[in-house]
N, C-alpha and C positions, 0 to 999 in steps of 0.2 A: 361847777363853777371853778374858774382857775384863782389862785390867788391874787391876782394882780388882774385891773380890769380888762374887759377884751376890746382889741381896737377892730371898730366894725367897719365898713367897706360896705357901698353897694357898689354894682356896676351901673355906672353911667357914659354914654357917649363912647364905648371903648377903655372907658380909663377905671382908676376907684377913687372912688368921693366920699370922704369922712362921712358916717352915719350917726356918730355918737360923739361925746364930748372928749372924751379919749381921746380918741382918733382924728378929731381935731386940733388939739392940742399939742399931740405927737407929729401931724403935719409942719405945725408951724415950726418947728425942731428937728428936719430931714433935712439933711442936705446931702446930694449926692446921690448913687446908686443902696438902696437896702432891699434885702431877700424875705423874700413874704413865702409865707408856710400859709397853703389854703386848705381852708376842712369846711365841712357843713353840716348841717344837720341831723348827725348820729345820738344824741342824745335829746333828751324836753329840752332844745334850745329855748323855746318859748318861756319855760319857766327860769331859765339861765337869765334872757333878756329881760324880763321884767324884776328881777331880783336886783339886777344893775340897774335898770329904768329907775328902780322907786328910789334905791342906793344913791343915783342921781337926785331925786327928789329932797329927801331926807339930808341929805351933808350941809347945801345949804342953810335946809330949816334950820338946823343944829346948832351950825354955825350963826345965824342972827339970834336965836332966841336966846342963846347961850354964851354967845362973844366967842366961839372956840373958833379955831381954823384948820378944820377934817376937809379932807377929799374922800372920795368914795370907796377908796383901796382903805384909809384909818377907819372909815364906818367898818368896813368888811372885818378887818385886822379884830376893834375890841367889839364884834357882834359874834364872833366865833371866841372872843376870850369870857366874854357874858354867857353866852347858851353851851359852854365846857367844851368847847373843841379845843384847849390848850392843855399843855402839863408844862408843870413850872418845874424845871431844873434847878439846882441849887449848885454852883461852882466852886471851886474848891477856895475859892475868894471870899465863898458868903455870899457873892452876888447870884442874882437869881437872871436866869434865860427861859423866854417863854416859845416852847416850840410848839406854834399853830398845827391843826391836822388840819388836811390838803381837802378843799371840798372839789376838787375836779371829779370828770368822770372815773377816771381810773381806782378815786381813794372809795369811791362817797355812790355809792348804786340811788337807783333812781326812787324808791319809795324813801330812804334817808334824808336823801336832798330836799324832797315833797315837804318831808317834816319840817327840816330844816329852815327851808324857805318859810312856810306858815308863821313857824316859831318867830323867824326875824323880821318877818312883815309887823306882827303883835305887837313884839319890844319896841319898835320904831314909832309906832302909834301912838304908843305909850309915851317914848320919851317924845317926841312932837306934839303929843296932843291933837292930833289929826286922827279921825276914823281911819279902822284899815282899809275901809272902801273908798274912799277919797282917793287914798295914796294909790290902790288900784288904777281907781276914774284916769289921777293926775297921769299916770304912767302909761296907759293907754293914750 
């Protein structure tokens, strides 16, 4: 998983057509010619996408039941500060810096991520009070 959500694409009609909320979103905010980097499926995308699917799911919930106003990139950001993928810096100010570790494929091997995932499926459940298998079903 990269840090920042992925903007998905199918191809349709010759063209590409937002798949995801991202990516639509990031549509409405092009203007002009941008340079697109394409990859495919070298890693569990599937466990990649559903990790963002439910990510999707959950922000909102969060956000109603809670009053907060999280996107999916702040669920991401404090789910890796909750399950210790962070170390807190301490600046010579006092002030403290949190550097996230990178759940991409390059940081994070594939049985990690597996954990990883599971781990955040759980916590999310927890914090929404939804079965993990709901959030599956919903995600599917």
């Amino acid at each position: 998983m990269s840090d920042k959500a992925p903007l998905i694409f199918t191809a349709h009609l010759g063209m590409l057509k937002p798949a995801n909320l991202v990516a639509q979103e990031a549509m409405r905010e092009t203007k002009g010619t941008v340079r697109v980097t394409m990859t495919g499926g070298m890693a569990n995308q599937k466990r990649r996408g559903l990790y963002r699917k439910v990510a999707e799911l959950v922000a909102p919930l969060l956000n109603d039941l809670h009053g907060m106003t999280i996107n999916e990139d702040d669920l991401h950001d404090i789910t890796r500060d909750k399950l210790g993928l962070v170390e807190i810096i301490t600046l010579p100010s006092g002030d403290t810096h949190k550097k996230r570790r990178s759940t991409s494929n390059a940081k994070m091997g594939e049985a990690e991520r597996a954990e990883y995932t599971t781990k955040a499926l759980a916590l999310w459940s927890t914090w929404t009070g939804v079965d993990v298998t709901t959030l599956l079903e919903e995600a599917a």
